[in-house]
N, C-alpha and C positions, 0 to 999 in steps of 0.2 A: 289489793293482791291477796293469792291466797294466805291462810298458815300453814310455815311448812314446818314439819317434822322437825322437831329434835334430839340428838344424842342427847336422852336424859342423865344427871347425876344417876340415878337409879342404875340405869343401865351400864354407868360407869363402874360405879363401885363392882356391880356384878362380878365385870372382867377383872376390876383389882384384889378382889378379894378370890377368886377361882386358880387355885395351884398352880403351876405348869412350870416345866424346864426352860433352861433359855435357848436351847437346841431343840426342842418341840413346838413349832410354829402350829401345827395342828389345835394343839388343848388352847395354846392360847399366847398370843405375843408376848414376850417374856424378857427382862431384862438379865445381865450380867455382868458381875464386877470385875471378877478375878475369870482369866481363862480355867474353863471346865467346873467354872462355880455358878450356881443358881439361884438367881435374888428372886424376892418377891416380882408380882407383875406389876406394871408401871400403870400401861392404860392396854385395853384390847386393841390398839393399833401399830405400836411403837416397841421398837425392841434396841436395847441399845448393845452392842457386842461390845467383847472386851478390846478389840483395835479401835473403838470410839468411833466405828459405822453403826450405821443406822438401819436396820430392818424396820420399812412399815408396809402396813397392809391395807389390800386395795379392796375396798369392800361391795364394789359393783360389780355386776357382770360387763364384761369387753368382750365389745363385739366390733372392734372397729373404729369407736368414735371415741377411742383416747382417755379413756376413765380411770384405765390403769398407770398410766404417767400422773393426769390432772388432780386425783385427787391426793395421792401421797405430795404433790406439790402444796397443795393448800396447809398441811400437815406439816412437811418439813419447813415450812416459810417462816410460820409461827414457832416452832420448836427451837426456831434461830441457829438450823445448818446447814452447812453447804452440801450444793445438790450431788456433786462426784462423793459425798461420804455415805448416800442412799440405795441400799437395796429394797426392790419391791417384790414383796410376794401375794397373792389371790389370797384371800381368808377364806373363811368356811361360809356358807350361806347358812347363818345365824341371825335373824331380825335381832333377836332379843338382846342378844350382844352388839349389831354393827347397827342397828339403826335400818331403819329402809333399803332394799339391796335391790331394785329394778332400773332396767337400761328399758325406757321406755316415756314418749312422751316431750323427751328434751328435758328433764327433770333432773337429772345428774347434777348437775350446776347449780340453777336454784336451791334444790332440795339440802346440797352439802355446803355452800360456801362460808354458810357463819359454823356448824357444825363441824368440820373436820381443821377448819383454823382452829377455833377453841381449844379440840381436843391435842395440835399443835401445842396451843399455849398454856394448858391448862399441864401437858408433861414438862414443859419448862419451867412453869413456876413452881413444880416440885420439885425441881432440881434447884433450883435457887438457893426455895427455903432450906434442901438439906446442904447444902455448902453454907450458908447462913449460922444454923443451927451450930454445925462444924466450926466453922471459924470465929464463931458467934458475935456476929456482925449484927446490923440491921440490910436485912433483904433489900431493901432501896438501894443499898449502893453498889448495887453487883451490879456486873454487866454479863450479856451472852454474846458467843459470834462461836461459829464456828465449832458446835459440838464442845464448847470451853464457858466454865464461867470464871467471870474474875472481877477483882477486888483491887482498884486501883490505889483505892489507900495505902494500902498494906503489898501492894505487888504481887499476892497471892495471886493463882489460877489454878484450876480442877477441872479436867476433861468430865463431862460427862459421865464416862463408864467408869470412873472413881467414886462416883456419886450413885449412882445407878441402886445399892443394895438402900443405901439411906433411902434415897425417895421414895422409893418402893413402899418405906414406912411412914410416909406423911398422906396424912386425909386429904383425898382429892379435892380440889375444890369444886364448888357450883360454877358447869363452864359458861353460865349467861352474863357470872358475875368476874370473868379472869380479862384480866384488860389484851385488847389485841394491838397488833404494831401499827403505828401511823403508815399510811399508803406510802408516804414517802420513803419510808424504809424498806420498803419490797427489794429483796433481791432475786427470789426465782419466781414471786406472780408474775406474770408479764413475759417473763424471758421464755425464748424458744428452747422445748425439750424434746430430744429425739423419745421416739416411739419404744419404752423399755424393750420391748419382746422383739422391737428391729431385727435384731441383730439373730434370734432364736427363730426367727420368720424365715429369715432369708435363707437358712442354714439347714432349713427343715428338722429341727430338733422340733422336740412333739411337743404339740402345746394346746391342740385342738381338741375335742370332744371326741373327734374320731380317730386321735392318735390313744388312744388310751389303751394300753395292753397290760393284762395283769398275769401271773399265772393260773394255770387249767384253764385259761377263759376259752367258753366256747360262743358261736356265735348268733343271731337270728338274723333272716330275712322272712319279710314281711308280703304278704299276699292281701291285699286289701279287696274287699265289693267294690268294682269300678262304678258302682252308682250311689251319691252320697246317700247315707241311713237305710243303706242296703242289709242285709240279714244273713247269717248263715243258716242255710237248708239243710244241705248236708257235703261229705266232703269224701271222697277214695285217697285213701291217703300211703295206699300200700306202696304206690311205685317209687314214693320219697323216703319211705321208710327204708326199703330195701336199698337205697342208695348207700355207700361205705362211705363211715364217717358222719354219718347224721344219729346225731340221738335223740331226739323228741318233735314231734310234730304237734303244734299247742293251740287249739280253739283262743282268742283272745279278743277285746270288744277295748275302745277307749276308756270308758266308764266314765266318761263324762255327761253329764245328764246334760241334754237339749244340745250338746257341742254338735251336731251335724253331721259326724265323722262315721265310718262305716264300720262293721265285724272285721275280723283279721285271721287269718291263718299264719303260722309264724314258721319254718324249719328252722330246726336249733341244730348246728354242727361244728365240727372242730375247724372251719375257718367259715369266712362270710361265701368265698366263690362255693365251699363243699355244701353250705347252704341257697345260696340262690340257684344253682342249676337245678335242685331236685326238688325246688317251692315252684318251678315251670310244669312239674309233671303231675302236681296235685289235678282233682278230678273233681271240681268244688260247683255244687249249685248255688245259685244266691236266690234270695226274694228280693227281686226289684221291681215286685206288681205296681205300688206307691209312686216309685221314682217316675216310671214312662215318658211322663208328660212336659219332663221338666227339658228346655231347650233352648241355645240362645234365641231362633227364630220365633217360637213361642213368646220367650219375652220380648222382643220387637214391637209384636206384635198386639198385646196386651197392652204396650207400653203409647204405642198409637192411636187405641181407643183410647185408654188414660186420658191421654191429650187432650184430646177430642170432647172431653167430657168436663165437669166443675172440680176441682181435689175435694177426695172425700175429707181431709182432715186438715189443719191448719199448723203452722209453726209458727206466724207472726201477724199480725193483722194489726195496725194501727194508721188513724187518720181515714181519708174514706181515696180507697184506689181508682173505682171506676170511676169518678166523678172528677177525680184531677185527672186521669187517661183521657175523658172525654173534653177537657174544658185546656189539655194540653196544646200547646203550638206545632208537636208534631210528635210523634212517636214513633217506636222503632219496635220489631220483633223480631227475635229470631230463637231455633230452638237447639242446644245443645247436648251432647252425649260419650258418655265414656263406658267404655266397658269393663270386664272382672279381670282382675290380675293377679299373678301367680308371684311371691315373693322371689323363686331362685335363687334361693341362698346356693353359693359357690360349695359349700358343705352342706351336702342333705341332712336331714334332721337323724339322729342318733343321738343315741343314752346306754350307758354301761351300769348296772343293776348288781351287789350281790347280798344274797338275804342269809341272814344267818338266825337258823329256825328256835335253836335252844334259846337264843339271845332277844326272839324275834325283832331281830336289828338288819335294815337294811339300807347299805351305803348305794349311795349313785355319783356318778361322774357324767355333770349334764353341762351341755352348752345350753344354759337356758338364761335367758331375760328376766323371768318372774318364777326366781327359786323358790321362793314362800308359796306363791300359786303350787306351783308341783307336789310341793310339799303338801299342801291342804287336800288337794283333790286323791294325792296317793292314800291318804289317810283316809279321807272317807269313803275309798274305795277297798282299802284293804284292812280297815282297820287297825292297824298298826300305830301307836302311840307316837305322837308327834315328835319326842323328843328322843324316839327311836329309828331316828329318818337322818341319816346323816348326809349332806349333799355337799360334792366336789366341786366348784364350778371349775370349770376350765375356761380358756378362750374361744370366743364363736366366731365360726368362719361365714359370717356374714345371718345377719340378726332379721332387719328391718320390719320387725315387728312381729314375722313367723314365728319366733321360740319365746312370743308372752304367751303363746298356747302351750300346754303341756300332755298333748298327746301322750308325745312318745316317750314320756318319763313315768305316766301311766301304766303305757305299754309294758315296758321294758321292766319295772315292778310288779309287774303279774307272772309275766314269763319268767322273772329271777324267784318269787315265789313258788314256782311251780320246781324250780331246779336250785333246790337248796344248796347252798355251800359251793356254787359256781357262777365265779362272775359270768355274767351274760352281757353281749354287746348287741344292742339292736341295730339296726345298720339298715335303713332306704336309700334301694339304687335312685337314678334319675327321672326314672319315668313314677316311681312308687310316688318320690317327694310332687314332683311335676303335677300329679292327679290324684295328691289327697293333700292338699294346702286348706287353709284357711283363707279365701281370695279377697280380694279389696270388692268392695260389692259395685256392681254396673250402678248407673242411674240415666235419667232421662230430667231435659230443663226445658220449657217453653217462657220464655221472658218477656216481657215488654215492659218499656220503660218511656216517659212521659216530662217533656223537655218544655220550660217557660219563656218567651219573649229572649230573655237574656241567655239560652244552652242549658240555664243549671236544671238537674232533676228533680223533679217536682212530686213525680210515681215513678214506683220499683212494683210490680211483678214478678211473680214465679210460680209456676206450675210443675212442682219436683216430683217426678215420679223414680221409685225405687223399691225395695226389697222389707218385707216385714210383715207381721200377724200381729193379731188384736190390738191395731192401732198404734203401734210401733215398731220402730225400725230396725232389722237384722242387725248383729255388731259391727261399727264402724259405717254406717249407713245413716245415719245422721245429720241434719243440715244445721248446723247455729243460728239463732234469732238474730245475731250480731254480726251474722256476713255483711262484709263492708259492699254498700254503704248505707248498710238497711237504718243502723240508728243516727242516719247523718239527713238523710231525705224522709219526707214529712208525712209521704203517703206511701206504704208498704204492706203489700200483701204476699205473703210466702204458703202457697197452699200442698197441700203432699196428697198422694195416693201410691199406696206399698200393694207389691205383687208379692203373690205368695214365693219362694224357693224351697230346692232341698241343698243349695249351696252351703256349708260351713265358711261364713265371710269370718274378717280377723283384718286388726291395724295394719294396714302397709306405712313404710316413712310418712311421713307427715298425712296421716288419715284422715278424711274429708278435704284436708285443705288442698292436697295432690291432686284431686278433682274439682274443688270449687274455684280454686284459684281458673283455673284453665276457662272454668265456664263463666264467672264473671266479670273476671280481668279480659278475657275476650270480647265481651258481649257491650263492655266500658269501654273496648276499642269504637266499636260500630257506633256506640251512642255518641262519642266523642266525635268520630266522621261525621255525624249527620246534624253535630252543634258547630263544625266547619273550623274544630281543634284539634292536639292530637292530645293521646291518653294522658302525659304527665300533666297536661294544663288540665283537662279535665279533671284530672285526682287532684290536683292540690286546690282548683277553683273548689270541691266539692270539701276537701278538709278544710279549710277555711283557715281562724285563728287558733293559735295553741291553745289547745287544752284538752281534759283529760274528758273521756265521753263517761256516762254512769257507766256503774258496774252493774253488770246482768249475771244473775248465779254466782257459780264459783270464778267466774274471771276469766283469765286478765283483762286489765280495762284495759282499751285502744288511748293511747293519747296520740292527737294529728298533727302536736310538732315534730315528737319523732318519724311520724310519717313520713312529713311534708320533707325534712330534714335528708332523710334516705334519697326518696323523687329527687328532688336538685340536685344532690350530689352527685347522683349515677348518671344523671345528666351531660352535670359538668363535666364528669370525667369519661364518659364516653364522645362528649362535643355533639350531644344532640340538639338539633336544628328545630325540630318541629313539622318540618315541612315534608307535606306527602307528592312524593314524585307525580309528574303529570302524564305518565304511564306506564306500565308494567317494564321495568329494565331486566330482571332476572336478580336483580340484587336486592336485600329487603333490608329493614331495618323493625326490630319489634323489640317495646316496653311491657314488662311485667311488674306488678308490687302486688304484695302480698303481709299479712300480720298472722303470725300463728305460733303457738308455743313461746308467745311474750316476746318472740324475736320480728323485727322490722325489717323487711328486706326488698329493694329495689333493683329491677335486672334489665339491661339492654342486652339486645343479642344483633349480629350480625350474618344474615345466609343468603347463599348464593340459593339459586334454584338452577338447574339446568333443565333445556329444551325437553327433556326425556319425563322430567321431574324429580330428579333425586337432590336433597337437600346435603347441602353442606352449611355447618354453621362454623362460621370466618372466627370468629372471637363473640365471648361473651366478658360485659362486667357488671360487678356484683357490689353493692353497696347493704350493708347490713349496722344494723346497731341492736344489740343485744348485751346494752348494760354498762355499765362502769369498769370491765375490766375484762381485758381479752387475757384469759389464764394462763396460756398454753397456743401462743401465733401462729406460730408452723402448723398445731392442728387446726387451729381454725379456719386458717387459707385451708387447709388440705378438706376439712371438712366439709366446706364451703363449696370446693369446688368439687369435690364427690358428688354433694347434691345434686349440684347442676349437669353432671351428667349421668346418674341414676332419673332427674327430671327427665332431660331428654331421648333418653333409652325408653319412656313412658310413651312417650311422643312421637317418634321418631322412626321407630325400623320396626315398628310391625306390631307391637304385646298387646297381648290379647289370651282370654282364655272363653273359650267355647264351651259348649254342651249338648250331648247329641241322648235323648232317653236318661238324663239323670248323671251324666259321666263325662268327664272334663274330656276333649278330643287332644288337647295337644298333651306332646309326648316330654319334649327332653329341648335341648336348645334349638335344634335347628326348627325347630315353629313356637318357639318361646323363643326367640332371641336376647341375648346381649349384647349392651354397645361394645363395639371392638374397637382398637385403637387405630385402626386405620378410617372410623368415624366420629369419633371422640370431638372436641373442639379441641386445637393445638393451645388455644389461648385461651384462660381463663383468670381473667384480673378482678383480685377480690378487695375489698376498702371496709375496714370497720371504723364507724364513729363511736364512740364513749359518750355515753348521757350519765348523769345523776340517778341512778336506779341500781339496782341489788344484780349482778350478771344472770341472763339466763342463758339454757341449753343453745345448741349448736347444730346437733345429731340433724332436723329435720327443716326448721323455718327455712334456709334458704334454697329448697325444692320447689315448693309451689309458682314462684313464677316465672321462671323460663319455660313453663310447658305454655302459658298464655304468649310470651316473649315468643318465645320461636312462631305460635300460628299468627298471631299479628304481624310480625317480622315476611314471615311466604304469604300471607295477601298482601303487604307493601309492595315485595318483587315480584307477584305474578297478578293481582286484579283479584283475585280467587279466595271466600271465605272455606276453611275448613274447619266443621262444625262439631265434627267427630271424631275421639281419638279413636285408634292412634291417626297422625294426621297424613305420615307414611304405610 
């Protein structure tokens, strides 16, 4: 596995030794003894109040997938208090202080679970020692529960916030060396916790990126080149100026070197609508000589001869392919393809700026994923001292990988430079966000695969065509050497040919694997038909015995008991049979598995197909094992079953993003669609197994394969391969 980051001592003392109130959660989490008195700070996450609740701080970006409940739970578990004594509040996006701060990857989990326990344990054994010191005991015989420590010898007990100024003065200790609780003592890992901001969600009290209102704030809308890495010419910009109510109309560029993104025109005014209607009347030429050529049918097209031809470059080659293809008992080909997609965050992307020039200090209030990225690329865009870059996060209305780009935190940094001493709000309507994304990149797969005497695979093939220059691939365009079941079968050749783009691609949820799953868990169907089994027997005949396969690169290693483990059980628990209908009934039945972001996930889906062709899927279940300990239940069913229908929204009702001369054609939802709930699946039954491993992420693995589960699922019920998303 990898190494992952930790809260260093360093970084602790940092925050214990840096000033702050105990009512300024800003400077720094702060403790309090006496109401309206101001102790030292304990640690930069924990603040203890003087009623003996708990303020800690959530130091990831939330976007959804529950980081602002789970990680203050890891936090208070070890602190040893109970959860109703907890409030949570967002920290500042501080590396230097919190440790790593990106929602991205599924990494949240991994990345904190020994770190934010520690730092749990490591304020409780300061609190110990100073009731210790106090009573002047030996530390061993105290106990904690409950925000209280006590001394049963002696029948002494000391809340917390009595103790609070003492610990403040005890040297922190090294958190790798502070002992943490036996599993058996867990009273809130494990347990289901409502969703903190529930309750502020539901209420519409502000909480988003784009609820942010300060005073004087005025606003921008943005006019982008509708063809990516388009240019500004020139601009008539009279008829917006004279518009009442608007005061600056602003030249602006991402600044991000090689990001793909286009020139901007911005109108700044005293609300967004006094701003958008008079950025319609700008009078803008662009240079889109470059762009012209660029088109989905173009890429088709390129992507046919590709085929046609040997891959210019290789990903994996090992053992000899053609020679087991030609000495195989049969083999199978067929070619698969997906196309570019557009993230759709339910919140367009928006960032609130204000720069203050004496100071040159400039705060933002970003819905961002990767606030340290924003932070670097603002810096070397405007030169501004890093640790004069103050950033808010707020909550994101929907992430999936769109805001680890930091356009529009660029953006909105130029434009608040240019209008000193006013906050500025940047703000992309739908069609803006819609056709200047970061898209998940198309690709193109020709496979064949090469079956012995006995079904099992002998040769693996691939001919992957996709997106890239000087012999590498666009971002997120990447195929792994370790696509299952490349280091399982003996003869594998994985070859590439990259088509030029001017697309700006970017991670969508589970990246690569939202596509690969689809292509080769599909493609594992067919081979499995033509060894005269069906796909679980074939994954588990092909995983074999347990055990752990080498590590390649940075990891994670696949181990194929947890695999195998997953396959059986979604099995058993959806009563799957095995057996392929003896003709098309309109009802299907389709398995998916899939390993990605160190989580193992197994999917049956059930769909009806009607005469007309429209899919309905009956029920899906979901088997996952990602690790020794489900944190947070209720999120993880819920996240779980997010996935599987942001999967099938993949799949399903149409996504897709085009290009006609360099410029995205679809607009807004109704040709970008989302699942609605009157196509959603009614049933979504999820099952986690617990293995002997360290927990990982949640956010992504169990996506990938219900997009393969549902197309094998509609060739069960109609005869009918579909090879293409989307398959609706």
């Amino acid at each position: 596995m990898n190494a992952l980051p930790q809260i260093s001592r360093r970084s602790f003392l940092t925050a214990t030794l840096a000033a702050g109130a105990a009512l300024c959660f800003e400077a720094r989490l702060a403790l309090a003894a006496e109401p309206g008195e101001a102790a030292g700070v304990l640690n930069a996450f924990v603040r203890i109040n003087p009623d003996n609740t708990f303020t800690i701080g959530a130091k990831n970006p939330e976007i959804g997938q529950g980081v602002k409940t789970m990680l203050p739970m890891l936090i208070a578990e070890e602190l040893d208090v109970d959860w109703d004594q907890v409030q949570i509040e967002q920290t500042l996006a501080d590396a230097k202080v919190y440790g790593p701060q990106v929602a991205g990857g599924s990494r949240s989990t991994p990345i904190n679970w020994l770190p934010m326990r520690q730092t749990g344990a490591a304020a409780r054994q300061m609190l110990v020692e100073a009731a210790a010191l106090g009573w002047q005991v030996d530390p061993a015989t105290l106990s904690t529960g409950s925000g209280i420590v006590h001394h049963a010898a002696s029948g002494r007990s000391a809340t917390y916030a009595s103790l609070a100024k003492a610990a403040a003065g005890i040297t922190p200790p090294v958190l790798a060396d502070v002992p943490l609780k036996p599993e058996a003592d867990f009273k809130i890992i494990g347990t289901s916790q409502k969703n903190v901001d529930a309750a502020a969600i539901i209420t519409g009290k502000p909480l988003f990126g784009i609820d942010t209102d300060l005073p004087g704030m005025v606003y921008a809308a943005a006019v982008a080149c509708p063809a990516f890495q388009g240019t500004l010419a020139s601009c008539d910009d009279a008829a917006a100026k004279a518009t009442s109510g608007v005061s600056a109309v602003l030249p602006i560029n991402s600044g991000l070197v090689g990001n793909g993104q286009s020139d901007i025109v911005a109108v700044v005014a005293d609300s967004w609508w006094t701003a958008r209607q008079p950025s319609q009347k700008l009078v803008i030429e662009w240079d889109v000589t470059e762009q012209q050529g660029f088109s989905t049918e173009a890429y088709a097209a390129q992507a046919a001869t590709a085929l046609a031809s040997e891959a210019e470059g290789e990903i994996l080659r090992k053992g000899d392919t053609e020679e087991a293809l030609a000495g195989a008992t049969q083999t199978i080909s067929a070619g698969y393809d997906y196309p570019f997609l557009a993230h759709a965050t339910l919140e367009p992307q928006n960032c609130t700026a204000l720069y203050d020039a004496e100071a040159d200090h400039l705060t933002l209030w970003a819905p961002s994923q990767a606030p340290e990225g924003g932070r670097a690329q603002i810096v070397e865009m405007l030169g501004i001292a890093p640790e004069n870059v103050t950033i808010h996060m707020t909550r994101i209305g929907g992430g999936f990988g769109r805001r680890l780009m930091s356009d529009y935190m660029v953006q909105v940094a130029q434009l608040a430079r240019a209008l000193p001493g006013k906050p500025v709000k940047l703000l992309y309507d739908r069609e803006g966000d819609t056709q200047h994304d970061f898209y998940r990149p198309a690709g193109w797969h020709k496979l064949t695969a090469g079956l012995d005497d006995a079904g099992a695979i002998v040769a693996l093939k691939d001919h992957f065509v996709t997106f890239g220059a000087d012999g590498q691939p666009v971002r997120a365009a990447g195929m792994d050497e370790t696509e299952f079941p490349t280091q399982i079968v003996p003869n594998v050749h994985l070859g590439v040919t990259y088509l030029p783009t001017n697309m700006p691609t970017g991670w969508l949820r589970a990246p690569t694997s939202n596509a690969m799953g689809f292509v080769f868990q599909s493609f594992l169907d067919e081979v499995a038909e033509a060894a005269g089994i069906d796909l679980p027997t074939l994954m588990l005949n092909t995983l074999g015995e347990d055990r752990m396969l080498p590590l390649v690169g940075r990891g994670p290693q696949f181990n194929t008991g947890r695999a195998r483990a997953v396959v059986e059980r979604v099995c058993a628990l959806a009563g799957w049979d095995g057996a392929r209908p003896a003709a098309p009934t309109g009802k299907g039945r389709g398995f998916g598995f899939y390993f990605s972001h160190a989580g193992y996930f197994a999917e049956v889906l059930d769909v009806t197909v009607s005469g007309r062709g429209s899919i309905s899927v009956d029920k899906v279940w979901v088997v996952g094992d990602i690790g020794s300990h489900i944190i947070n239940p209720i999120n993880a069913e819920h996240q779980a079953q997010g996935s599987v229908i942001d999967g099938l929204a993949q799949a399903m009702i149409g996504q897709k993003i085009e290009q006609i001369d360099g410029a995205v054609v679809q607009e807004n939802f109704h040709d970008f669609p989302l699942m609605r709930m009157d196509t959603a699946p009614r049933d979504v039954t999820v099952e986690f197994l617990t293995s002997p491993f360290p927990p990982t992420g949640l956010g992504e693995p169990a996506l990938p394969p219900v997009i393969p589960a549902l197309g094998n699922a509609i060739y069960a019920a109609t005869g009918k391969r579909h090879r293409s998303l989307p398959l609706a």
